[in-house]
N, C-alpha and C positions, 0 to 999 in steps of 0.2 A: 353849535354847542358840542364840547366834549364829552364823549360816551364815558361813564364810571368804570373805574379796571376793575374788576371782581378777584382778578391773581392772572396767573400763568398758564399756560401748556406748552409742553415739550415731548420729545420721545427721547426714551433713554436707550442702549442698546438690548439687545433678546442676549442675555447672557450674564452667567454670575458674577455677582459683583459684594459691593457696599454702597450699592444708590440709595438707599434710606439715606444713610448717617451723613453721604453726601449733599444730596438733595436738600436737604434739613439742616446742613450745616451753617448757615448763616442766623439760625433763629437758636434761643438757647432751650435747646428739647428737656431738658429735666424739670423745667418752671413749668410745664404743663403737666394735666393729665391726660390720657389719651383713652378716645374709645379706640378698641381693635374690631372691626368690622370680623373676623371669622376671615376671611378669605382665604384664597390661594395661593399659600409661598410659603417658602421650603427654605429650610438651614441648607447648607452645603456643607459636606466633609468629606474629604479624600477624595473630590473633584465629581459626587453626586449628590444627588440628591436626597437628604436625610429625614428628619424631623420637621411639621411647620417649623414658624419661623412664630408665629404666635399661638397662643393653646387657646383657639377660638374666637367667640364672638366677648369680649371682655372690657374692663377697665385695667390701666395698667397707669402705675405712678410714673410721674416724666422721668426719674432714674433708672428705674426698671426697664422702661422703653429703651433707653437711651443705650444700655449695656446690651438689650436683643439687638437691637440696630448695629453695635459697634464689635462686638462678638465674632463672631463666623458670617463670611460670604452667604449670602442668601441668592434665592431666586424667586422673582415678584410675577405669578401670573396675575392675579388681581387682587388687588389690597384696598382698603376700605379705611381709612386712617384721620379721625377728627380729635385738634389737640382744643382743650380748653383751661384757663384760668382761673378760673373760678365758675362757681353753679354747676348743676347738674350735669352729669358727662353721660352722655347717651347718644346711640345714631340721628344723625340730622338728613331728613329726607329730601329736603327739597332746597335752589336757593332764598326761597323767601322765608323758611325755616330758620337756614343758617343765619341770615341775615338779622334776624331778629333772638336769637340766642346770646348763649354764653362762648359759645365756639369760637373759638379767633384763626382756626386754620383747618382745611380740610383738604386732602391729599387722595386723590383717585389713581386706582393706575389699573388699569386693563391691558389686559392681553401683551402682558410682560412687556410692552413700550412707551404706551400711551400712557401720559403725564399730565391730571390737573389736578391745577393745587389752586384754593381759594382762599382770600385772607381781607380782612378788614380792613387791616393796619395801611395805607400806602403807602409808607417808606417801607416795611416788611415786602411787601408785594415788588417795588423797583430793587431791594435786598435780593431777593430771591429772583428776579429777572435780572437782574447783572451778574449773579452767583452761576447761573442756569446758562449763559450764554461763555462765562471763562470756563466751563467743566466742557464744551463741545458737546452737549445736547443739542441734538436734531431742531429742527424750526420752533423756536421758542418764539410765543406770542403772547401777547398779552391777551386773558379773557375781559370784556367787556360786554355791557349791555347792547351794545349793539351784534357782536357773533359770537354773543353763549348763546347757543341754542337750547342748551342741555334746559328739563324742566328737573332733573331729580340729580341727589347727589351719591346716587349708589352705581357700582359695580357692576349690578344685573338687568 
């Protein structure tokens, strides 16, 4: 029997960049909304470190995201990032939370390399695993039921 894919993981590099807007670029980001976890990540200007990169723990409409992401080089120490279509937009703790939600994507990243993204959709998920492997992201896998380990879908 085949394990169910849950999404991806990959590492992106420790260094400023536009991995958001890349990362994401095969899904259409403005069709969501997005909860901002609060996290860890910085605008870049004049080759430091500036302002976050979000103003907290928030909701933000898919256009509005779309322009922080496309805007100024950032840097992602830990980002917390769940897109939804419709229903309630609020942090999803756990995968059996996600799973059962309005959530259709959720986006971890740790320790500015570590990359997982979980998604419903399976053609979104093989989108984002074919996307993920023409950008030279580090060992891109697929998560499934059999080696997600992870019980929660936060950051800390």
């Amino acid at each position: 029997m085949q394990s169910v894919k849950r999404g991806i993981r990959f590492k992106i590099p420790n260094t400023y960049g536009r991995f958001l807007a890349d990362m994401l670029s095969p899904i259409d980001i403005a069709s969501y909304s997005w909860f901002v976890g609060g996290e860890e990540s910085y605008r870049v200007k004049n080759g430091d470190l500036d302002q976050p990169l979000f103003p907290g723990e928030t909701e933000v409409d898919g256009e509005t995201f779309s322009h922080l992401i496309h805007q100024d080089e950032h840097y992602l120490i830990f980002a917390n990032l769940k897109a939804f279509s419709k229903g309630p937009v609020k942090d999803i703790e756990t995968y059996e939370a996600f799973r059962d939600s309005h959530c259709d994507l959720a986006l971890l990243i740790v320790d500015s390399t570590f990359v997982d993204m979980y998604c419903k959709d399976q053609q979104m998920i093989e989108s984002l695993y074919t996307h993920a492997l023409s950008r030279s992201f580090e060992d891109v896998a697929y998560l499934t039921d059999a080696n997600d380990t992870k019980t929660s879908l936060t950051v800390w």
